[in-house]
OpenMM code with the backbone's topology and positions (N, CA, C; nanometers):
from openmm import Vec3, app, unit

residues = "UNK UNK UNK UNK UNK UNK UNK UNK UNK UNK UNK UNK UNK UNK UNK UNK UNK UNK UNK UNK UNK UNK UNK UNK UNK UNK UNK UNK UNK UNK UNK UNK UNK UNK UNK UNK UNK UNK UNK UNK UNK UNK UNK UNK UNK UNK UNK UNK UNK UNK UNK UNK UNK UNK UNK UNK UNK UNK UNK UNK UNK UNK UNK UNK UNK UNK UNK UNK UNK UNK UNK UNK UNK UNK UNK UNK UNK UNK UNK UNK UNK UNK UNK UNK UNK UNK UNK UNK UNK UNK UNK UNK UNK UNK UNK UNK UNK UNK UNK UNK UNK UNK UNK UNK UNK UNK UNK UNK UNK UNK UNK UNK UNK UNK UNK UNK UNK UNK UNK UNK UNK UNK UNK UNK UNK UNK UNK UNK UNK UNK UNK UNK UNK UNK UNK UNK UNK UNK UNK UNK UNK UNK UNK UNK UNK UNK UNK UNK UNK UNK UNK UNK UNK UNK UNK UNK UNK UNK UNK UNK UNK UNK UNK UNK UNK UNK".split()
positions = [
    Vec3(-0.6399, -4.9616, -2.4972),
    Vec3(-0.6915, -4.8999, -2.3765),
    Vec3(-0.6075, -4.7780, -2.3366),
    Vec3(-0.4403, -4.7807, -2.3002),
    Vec3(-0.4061, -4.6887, -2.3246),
    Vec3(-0.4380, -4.5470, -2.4093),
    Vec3(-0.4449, -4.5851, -2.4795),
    Vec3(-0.4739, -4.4687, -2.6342),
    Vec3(-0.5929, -4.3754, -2.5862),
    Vec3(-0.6894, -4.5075, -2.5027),
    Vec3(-0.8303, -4.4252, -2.5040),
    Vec3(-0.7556, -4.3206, -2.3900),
    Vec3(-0.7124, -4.3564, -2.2621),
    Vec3(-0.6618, -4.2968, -2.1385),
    Vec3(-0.6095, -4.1506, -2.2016),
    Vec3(-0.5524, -4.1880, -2.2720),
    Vec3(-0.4548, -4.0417, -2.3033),
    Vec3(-0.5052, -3.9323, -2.4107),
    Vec3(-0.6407, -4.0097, -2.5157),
    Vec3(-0.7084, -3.9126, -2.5388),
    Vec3(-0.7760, -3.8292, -2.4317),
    Vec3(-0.8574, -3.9323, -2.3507),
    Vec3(-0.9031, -3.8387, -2.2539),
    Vec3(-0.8481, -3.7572, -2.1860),
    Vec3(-0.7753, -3.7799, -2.1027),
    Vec3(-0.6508, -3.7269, -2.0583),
    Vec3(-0.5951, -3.5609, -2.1323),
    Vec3(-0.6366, -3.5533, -2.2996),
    Vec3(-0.6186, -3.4772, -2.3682),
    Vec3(-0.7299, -3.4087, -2.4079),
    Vec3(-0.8270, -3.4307, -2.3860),
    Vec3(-0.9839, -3.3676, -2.4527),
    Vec3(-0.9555, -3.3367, -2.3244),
    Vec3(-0.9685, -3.3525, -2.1886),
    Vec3(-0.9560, -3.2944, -2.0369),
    Vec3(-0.8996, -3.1500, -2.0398),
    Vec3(-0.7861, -3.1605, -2.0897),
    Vec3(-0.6629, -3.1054, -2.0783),
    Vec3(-0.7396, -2.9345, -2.1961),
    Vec3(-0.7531, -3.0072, -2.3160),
    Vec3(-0.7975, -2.9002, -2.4305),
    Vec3(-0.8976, -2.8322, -2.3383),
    Vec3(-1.0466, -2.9159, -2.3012),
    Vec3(-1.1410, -2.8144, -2.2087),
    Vec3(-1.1138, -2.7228, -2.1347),
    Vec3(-1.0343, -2.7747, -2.0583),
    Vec3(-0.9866, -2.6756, -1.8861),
    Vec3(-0.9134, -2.5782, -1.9589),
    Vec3(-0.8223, -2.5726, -2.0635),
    Vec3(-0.7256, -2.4424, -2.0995),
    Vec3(-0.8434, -2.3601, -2.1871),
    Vec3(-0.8859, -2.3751, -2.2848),
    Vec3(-1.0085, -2.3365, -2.3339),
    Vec3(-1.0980, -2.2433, -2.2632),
    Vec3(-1.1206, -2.3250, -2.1103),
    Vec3(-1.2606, -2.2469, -2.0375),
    Vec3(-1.1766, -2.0893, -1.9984),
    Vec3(-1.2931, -2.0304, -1.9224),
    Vec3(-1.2665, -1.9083, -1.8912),
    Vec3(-1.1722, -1.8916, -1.7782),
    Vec3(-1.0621, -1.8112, -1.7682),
    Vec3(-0.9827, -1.7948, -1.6624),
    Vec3(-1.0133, -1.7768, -1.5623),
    Vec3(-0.9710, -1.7868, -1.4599),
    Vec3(-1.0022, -1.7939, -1.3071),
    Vec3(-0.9938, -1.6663, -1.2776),
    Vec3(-1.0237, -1.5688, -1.1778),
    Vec3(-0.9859, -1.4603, -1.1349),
    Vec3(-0.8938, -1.4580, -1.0205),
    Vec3(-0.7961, -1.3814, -1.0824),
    Vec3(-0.7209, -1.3734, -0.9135),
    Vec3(-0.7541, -1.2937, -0.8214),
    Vec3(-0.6933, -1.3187, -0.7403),
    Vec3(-0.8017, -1.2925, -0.5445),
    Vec3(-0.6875, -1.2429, -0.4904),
    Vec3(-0.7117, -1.1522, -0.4191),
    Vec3(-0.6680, -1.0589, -0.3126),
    Vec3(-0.7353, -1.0424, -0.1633),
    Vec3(-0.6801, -1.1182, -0.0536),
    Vec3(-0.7553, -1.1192, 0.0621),
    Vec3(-0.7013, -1.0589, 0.1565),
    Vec3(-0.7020, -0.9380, 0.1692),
    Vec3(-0.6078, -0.8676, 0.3194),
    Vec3(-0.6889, -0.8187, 0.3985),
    Vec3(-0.6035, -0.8437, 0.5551),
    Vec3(-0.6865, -0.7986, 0.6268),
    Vec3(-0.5680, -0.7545, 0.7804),
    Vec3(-0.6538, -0.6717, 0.8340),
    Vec3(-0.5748, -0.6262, 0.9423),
    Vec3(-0.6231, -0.5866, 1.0940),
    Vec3(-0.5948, -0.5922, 1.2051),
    Vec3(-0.6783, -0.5721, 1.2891),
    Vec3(-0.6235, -0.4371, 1.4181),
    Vec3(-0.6821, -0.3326, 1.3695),
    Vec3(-0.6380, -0.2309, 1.4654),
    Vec3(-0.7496, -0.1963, 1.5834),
    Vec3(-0.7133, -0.1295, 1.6955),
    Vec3(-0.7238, -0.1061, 1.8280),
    Vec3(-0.8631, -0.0425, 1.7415),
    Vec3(-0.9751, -0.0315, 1.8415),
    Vec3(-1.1086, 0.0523, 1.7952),
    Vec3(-1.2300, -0.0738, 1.7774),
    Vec3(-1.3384, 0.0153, 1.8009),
    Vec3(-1.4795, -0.0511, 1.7245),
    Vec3(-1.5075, -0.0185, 1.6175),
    Vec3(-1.5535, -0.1399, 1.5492),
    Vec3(-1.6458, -0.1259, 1.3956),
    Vec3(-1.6611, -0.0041, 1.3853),
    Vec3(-1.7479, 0.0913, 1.4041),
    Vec3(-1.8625, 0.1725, 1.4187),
    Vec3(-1.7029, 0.3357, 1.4358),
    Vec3(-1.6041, 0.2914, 1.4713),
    Vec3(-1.4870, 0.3936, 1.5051),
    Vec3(-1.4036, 0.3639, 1.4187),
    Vec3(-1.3574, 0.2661, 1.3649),
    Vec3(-1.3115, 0.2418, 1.2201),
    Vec3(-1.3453, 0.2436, 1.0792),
    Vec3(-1.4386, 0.2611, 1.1191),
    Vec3(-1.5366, 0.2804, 0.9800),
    Vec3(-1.5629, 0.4313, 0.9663),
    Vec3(-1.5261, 0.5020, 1.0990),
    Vec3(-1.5331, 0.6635, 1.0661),
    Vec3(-1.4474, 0.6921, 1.0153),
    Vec3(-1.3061, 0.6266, 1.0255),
    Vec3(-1.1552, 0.6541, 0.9396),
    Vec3(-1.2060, 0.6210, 0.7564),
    Vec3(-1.2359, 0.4625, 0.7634),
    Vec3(-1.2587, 0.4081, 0.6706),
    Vec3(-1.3040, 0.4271, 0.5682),
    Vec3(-1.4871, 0.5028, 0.6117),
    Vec3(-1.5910, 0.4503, 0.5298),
    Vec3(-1.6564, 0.5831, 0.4297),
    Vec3(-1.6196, 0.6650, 0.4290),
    Vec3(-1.6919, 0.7607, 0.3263),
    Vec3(-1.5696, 0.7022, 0.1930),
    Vec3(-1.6315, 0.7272, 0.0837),
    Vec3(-1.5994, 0.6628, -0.0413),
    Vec3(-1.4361, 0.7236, -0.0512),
    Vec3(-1.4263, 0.8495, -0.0546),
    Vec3(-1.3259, 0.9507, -0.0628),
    Vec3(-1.2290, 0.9518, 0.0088),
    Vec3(-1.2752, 0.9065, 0.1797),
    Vec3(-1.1884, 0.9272, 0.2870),
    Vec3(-1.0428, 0.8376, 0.2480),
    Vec3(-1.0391, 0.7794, 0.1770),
    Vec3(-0.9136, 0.6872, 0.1100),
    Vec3(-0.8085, 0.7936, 0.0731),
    Vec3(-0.8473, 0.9279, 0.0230),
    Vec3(-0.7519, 1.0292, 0.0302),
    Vec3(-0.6438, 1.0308, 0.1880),
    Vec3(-0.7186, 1.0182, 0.2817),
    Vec3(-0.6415, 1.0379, 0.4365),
    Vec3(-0.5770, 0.9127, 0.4807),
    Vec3(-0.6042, 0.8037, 0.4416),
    Vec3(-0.5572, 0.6736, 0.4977),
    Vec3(-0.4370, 0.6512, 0.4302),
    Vec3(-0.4718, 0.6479, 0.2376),
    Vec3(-0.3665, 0.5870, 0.1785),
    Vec3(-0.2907, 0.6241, 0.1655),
    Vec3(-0.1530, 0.6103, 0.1923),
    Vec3(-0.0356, 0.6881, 0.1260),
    Vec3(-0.0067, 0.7215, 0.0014),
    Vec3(-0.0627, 0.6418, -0.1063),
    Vec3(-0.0066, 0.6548, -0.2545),
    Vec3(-0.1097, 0.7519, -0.3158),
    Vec3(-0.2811, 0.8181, -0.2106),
    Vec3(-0.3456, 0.8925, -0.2905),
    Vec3(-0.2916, 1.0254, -0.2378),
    Vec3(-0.3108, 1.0978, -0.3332),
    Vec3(-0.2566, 1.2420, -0.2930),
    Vec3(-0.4224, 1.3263, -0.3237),
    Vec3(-0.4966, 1.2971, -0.3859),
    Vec3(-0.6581, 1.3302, -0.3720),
    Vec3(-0.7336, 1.2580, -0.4132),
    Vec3(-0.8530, 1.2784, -0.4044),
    Vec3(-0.9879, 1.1988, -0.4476),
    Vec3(-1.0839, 1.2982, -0.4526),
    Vec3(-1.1659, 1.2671, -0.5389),
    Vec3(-1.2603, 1.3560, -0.6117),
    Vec3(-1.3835, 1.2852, -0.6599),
    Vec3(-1.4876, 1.3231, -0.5205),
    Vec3(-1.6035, 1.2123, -0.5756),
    Vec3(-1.7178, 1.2918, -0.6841),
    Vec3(-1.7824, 1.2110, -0.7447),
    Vec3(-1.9065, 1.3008, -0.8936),
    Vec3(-1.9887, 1.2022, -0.8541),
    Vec3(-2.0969, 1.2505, -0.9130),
    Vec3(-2.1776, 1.1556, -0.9417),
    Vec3(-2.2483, 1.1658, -1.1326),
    Vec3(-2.3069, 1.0537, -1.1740),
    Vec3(-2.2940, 1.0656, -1.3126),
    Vec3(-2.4414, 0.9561, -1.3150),
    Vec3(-2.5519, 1.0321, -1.3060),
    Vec3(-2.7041, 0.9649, -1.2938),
    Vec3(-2.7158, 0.9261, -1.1462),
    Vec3(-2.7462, 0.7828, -1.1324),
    Vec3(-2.7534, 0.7569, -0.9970),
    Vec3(-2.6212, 0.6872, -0.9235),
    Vec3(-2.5052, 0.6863, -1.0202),
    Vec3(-2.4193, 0.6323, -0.9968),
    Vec3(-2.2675, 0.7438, -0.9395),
    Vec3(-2.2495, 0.6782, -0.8569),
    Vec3(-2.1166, 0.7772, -0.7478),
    Vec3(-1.9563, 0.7262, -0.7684),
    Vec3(-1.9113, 0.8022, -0.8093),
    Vec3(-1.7419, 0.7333, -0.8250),
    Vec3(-1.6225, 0.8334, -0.7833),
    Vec3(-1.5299, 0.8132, -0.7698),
    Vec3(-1.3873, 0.8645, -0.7258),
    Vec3(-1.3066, 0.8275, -0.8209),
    Vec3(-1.2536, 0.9659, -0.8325),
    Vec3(-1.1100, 1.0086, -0.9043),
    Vec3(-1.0164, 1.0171, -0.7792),
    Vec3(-0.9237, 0.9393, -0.8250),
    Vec3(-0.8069, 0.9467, -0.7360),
    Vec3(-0.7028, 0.9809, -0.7851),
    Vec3(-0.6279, 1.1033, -0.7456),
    Vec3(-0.4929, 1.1346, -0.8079),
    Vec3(-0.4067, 1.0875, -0.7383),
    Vec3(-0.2766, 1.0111, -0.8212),
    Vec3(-0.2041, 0.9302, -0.7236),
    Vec3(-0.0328, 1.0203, -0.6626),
    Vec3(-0.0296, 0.9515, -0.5967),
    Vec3(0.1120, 1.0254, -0.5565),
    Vec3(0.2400, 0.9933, -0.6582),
    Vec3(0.2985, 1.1493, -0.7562),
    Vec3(0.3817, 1.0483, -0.8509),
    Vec3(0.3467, 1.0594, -0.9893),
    Vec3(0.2126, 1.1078, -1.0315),
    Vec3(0.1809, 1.1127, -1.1013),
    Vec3(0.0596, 0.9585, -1.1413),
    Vec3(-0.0399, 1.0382, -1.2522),
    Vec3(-0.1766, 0.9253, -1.2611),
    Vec3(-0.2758, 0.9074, -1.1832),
    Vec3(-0.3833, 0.8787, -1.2623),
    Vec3(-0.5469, 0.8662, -1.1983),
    Vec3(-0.6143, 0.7032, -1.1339),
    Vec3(-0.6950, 0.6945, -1.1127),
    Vec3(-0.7788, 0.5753, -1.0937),
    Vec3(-0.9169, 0.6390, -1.0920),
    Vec3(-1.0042, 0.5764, -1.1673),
    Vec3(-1.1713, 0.6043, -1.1979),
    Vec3(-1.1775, 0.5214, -1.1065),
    Vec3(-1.3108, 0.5098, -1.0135),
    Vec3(-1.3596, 0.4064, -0.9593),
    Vec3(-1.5215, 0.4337, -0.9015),
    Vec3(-1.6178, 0.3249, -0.9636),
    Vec3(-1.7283, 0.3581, -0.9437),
    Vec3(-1.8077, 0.2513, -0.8069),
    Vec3(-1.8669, 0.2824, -0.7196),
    Vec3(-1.9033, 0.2482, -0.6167),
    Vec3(-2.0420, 0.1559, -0.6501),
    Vec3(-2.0497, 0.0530, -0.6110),
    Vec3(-2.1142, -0.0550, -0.6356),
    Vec3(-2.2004, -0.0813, -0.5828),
    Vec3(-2.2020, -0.0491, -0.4277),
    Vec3(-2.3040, -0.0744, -0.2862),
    Vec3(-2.2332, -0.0369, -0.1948),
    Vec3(-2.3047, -0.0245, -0.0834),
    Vec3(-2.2628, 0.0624, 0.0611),
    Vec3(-2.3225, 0.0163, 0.1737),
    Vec3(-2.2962, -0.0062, 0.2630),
    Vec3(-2.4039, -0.0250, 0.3851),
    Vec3(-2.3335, 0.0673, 0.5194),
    Vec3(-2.3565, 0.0019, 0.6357),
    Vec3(-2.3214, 0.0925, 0.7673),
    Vec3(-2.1638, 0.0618, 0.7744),
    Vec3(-2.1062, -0.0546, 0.7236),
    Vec3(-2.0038, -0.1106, 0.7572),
    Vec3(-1.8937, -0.1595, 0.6470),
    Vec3(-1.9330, -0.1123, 0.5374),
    Vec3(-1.8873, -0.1745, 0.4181),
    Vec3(-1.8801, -0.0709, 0.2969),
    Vec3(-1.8373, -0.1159, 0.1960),
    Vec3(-1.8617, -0.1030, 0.0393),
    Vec3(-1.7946, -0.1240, -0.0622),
    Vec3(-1.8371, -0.1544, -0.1852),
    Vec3(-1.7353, -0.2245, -0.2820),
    Vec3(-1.7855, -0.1465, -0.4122),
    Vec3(-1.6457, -0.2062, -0.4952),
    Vec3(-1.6620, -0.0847, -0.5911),
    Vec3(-1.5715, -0.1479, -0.7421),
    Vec3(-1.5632, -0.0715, -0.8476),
    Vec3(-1.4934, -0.1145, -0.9903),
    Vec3(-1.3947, -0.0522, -1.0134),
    Vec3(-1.3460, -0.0833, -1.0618),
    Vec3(-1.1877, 0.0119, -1.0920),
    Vec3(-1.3037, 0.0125, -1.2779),
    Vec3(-1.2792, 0.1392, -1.2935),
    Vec3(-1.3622, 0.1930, -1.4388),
    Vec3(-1.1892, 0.2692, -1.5545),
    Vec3(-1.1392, 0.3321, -1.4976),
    Vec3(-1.0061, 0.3763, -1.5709),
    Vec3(-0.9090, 0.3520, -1.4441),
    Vec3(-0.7776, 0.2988, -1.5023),
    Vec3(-0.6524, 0.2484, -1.4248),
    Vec3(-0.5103, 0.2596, -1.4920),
    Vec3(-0.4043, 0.2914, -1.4524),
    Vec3(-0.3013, 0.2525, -1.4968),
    Vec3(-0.2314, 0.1147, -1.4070),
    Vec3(-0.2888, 0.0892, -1.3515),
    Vec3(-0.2653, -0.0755, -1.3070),
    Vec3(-0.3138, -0.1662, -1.3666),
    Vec3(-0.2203, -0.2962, -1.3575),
    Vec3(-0.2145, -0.4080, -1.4623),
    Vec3(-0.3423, -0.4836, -1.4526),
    Vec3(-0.4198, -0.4608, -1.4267),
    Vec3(-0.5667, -0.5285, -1.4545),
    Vec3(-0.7035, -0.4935, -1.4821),
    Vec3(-0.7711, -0.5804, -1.5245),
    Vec3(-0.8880, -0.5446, -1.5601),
    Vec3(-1.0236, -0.6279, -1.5368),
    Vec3(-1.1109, -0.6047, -1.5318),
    Vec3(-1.2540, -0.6681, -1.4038),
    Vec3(-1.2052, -0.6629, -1.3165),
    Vec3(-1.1937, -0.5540, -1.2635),
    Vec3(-1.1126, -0.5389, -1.1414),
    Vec3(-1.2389, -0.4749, -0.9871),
    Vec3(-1.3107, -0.5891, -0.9521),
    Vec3(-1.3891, -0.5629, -0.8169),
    Vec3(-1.3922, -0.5776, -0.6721),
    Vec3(-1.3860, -0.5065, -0.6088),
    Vec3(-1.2979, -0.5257, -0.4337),
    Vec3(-1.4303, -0.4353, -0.3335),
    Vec3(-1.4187, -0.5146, -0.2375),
    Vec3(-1.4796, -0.4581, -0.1023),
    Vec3(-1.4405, -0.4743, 0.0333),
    Vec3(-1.4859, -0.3297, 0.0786),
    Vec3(-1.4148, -0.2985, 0.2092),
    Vec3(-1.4581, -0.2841, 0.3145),
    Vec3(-1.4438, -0.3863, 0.4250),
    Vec3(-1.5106, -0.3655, 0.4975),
    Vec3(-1.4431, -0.4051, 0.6217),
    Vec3(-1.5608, -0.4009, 0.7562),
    Vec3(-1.5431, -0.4122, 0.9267),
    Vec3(-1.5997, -0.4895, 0.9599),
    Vec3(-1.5280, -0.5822, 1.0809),
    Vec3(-1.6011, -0.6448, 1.1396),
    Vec3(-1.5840, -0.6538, 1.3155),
    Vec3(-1.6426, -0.7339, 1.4081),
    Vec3(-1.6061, -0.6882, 1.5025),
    Vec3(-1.4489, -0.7919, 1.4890),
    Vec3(-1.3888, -0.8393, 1.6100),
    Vec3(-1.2528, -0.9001, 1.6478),
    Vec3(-1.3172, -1.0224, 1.7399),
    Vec3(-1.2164, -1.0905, 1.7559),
    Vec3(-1.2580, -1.2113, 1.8673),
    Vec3(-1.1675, -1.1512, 1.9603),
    Vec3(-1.0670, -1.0260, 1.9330),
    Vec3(-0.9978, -0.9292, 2.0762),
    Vec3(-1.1044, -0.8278, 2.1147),
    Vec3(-1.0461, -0.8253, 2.2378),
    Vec3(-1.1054, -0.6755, 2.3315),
    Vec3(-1.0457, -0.5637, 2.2294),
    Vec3(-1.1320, -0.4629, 2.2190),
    Vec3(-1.1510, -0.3800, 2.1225),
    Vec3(-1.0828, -0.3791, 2.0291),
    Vec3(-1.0771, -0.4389, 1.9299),
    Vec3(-1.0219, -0.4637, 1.7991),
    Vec3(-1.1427, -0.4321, 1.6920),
    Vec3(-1.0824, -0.4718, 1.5518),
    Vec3(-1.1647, -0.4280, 1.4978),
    Vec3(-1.1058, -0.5281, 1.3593),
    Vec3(-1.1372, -0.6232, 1.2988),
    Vec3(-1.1230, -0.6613, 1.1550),
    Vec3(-1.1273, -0.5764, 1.0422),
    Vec3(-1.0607, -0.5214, 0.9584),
    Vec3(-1.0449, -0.4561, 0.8329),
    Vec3(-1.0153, -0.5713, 0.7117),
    Vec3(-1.1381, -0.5686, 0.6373),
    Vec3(-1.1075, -0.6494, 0.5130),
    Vec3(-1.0788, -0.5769, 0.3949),
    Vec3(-1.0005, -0.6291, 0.3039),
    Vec3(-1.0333, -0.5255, 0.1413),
    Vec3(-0.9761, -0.6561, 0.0939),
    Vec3(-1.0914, -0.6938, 0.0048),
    Vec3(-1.0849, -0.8014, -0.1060),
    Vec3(-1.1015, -0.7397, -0.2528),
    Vec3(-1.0195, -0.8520, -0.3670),
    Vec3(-1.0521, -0.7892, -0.4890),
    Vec3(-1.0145, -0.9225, -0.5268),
    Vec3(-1.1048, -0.9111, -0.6486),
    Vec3(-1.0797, -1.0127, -0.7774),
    Vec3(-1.0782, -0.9100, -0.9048),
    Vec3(-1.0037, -0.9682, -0.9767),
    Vec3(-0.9181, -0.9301, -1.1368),
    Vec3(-0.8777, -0.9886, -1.2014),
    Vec3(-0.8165, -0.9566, -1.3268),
    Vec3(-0.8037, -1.0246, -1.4251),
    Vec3(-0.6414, -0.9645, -1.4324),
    Vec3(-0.5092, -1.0095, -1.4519),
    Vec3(-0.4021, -0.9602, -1.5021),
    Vec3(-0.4327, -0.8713, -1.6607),
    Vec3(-0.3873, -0.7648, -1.6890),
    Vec3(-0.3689, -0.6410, -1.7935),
    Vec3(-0.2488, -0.6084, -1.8131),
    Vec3(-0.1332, -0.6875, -1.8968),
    Vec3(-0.0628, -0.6516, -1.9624),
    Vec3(0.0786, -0.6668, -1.8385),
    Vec3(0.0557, -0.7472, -1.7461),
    Vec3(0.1615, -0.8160, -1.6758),
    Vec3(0.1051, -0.9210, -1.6115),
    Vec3(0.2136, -1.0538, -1.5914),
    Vec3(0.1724, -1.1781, -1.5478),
    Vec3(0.0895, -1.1434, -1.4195),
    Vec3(0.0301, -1.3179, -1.4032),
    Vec3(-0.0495, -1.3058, -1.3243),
    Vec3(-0.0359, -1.2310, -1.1627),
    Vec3(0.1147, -1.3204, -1.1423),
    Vec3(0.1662, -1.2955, -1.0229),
    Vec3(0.2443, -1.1646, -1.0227),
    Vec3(0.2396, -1.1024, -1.0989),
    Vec3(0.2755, -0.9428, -1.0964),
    Vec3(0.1486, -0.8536, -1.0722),
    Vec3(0.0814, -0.8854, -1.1060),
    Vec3(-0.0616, -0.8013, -1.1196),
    Vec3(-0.1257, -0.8562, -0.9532),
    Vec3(-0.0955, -0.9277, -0.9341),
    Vec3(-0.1314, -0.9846, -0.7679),
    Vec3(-0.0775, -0.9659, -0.6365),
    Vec3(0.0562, -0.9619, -0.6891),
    Vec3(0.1503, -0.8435, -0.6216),
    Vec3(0.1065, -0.7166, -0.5501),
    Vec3(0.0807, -0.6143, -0.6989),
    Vec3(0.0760, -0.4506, -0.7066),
    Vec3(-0.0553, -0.4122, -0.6042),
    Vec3(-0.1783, -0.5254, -0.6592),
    Vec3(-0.3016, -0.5108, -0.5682),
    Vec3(-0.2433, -0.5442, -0.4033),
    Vec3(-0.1825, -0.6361, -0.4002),
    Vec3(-0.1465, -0.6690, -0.2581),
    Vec3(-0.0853, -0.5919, -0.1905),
    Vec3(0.0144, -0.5266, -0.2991),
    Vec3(0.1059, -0.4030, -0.1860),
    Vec3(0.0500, -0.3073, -0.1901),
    Vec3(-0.1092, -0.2851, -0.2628),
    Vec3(-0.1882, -0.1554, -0.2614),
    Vec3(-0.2606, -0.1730, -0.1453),
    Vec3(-0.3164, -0.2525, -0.0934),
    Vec3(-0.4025, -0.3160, -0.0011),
    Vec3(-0.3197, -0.3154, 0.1067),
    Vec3(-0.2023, -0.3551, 0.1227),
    Vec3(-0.1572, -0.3892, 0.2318),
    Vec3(-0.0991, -0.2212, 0.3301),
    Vec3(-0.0085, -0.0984, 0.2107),
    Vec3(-0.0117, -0.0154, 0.2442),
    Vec3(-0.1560, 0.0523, 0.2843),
    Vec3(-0.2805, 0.0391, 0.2201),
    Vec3(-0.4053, 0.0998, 0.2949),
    Vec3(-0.4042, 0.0517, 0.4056),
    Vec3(-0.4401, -0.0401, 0.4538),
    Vec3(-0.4894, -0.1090, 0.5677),
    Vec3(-0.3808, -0.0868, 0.6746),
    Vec3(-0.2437, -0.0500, 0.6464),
    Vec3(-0.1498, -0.0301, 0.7571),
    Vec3(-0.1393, 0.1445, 0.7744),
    Vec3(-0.2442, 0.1940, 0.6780),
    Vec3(-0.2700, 0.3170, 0.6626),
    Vec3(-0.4182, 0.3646, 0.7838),
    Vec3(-0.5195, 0.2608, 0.7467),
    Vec3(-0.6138, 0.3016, 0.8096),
    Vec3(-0.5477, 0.2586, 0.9983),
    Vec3(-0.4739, 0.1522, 0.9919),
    Vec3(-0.4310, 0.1306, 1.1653),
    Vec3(-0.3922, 0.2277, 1.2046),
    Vec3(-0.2335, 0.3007, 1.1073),
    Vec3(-0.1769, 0.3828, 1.1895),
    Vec3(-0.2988, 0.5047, 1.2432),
    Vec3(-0.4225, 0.5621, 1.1731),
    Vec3(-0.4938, 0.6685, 1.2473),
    Vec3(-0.5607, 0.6135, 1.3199),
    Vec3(-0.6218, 0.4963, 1.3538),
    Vec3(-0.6487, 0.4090, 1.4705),
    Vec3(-0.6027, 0.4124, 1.5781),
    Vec3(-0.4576, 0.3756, 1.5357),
    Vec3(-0.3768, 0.4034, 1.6775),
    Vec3(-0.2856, 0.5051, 1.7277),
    Vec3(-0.3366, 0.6169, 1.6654),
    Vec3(-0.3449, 0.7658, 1.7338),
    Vec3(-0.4577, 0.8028, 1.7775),
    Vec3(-0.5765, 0.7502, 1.6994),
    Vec3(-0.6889, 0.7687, 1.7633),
    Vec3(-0.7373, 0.7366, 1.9012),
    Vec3(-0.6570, 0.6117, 1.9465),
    Vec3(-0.6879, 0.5401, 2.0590),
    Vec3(-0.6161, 0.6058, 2.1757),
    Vec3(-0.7260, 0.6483, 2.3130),
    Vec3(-0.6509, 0.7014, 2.4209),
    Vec3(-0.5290, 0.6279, 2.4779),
    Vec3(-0.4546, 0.6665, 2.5506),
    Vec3(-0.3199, 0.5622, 2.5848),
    Vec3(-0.4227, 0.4855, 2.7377),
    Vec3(-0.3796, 0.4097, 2.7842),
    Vec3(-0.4248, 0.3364, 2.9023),
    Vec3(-0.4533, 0.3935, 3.0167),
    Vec3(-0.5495, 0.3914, 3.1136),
    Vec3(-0.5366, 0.4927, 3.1670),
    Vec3(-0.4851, 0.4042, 3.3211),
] * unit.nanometer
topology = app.Topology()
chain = topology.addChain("A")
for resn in residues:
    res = topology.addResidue(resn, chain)
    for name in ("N", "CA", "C"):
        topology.addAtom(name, app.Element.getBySymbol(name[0]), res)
């Protein structure tokens, strides 16, 4: 009886390493002074990521058929391709297509929501990926401290944007 336990135990074991890897997840989020609809004017054109992020030094949107993407030149040297996926009033998500960052299936979206505060505003940017040529938790990292500098990027013009009290 044993014997059987620990085959199974081992055919278990062979399946799960076998199947397809999990994707790792990136969930940040931040909540600056403003409405949806006023954060999303910082936010939301594909490009405007040139003014928020610190690490882009430009962006350069094409289009290539019906499809729209950004070149981003980074601060430092190096590019990022990235092709835009969907869009709405409040949102949009997109592919990383060429990268010198450690991953690959690399898909994230960005978006607003309202706050459960008086004028606040929710900022999400999610991504799932695959690690590219560094561990998992390195590659989960780089997205996180990419994400985390945007989003403390899009507050700080938030909260210059915002009148002082009156």
């Amino acid at each position: 009886m044993r014997q059987g336990k620990v085959l199974l135990f081992a055919t278990a074991a062979l399946l799960i390493g076998s199947g397809p890897a999990f994707a790792i997840e990136v969930n940040k989020k931040i909540e600056p002074p403003g409405q949806p609809a006023e954060i999303w004017e910082i936010a939301g054109e594909f490009c405007s990521i040139k003014t928020w992020h610190p690490a882009v030094e430009n962006c350069v949107e094409t289009k290539e058929g019906d499809d729209t993407f950004r070149t981003l030149t980074l601060k430092g040297g190096g590019t990022i391709k990235e092709k835009l996926l969907e869009s709405d009033d409040l949102s949009y998500s997109y592919e990383i297509v060429e990268s010198p960052l450690p991953v690959k299936n690399y898909t994230a979206k960005l978006w607003v929501e309202d706050s459960d505060r008086p004028n606040r505003t929710v900022i999400h940017w999610d991504a799932q990926f695959d690690a590219n040529g560094a561990s998992d938790d390195d590659a989960k990292k780089k997205i996180n401290d990419i994400f985390a500098a945007g989003l403390k990027g899009i507050k700080k013009i938030a909260v210059e944007n915002t009148p002082p009290d009156e």
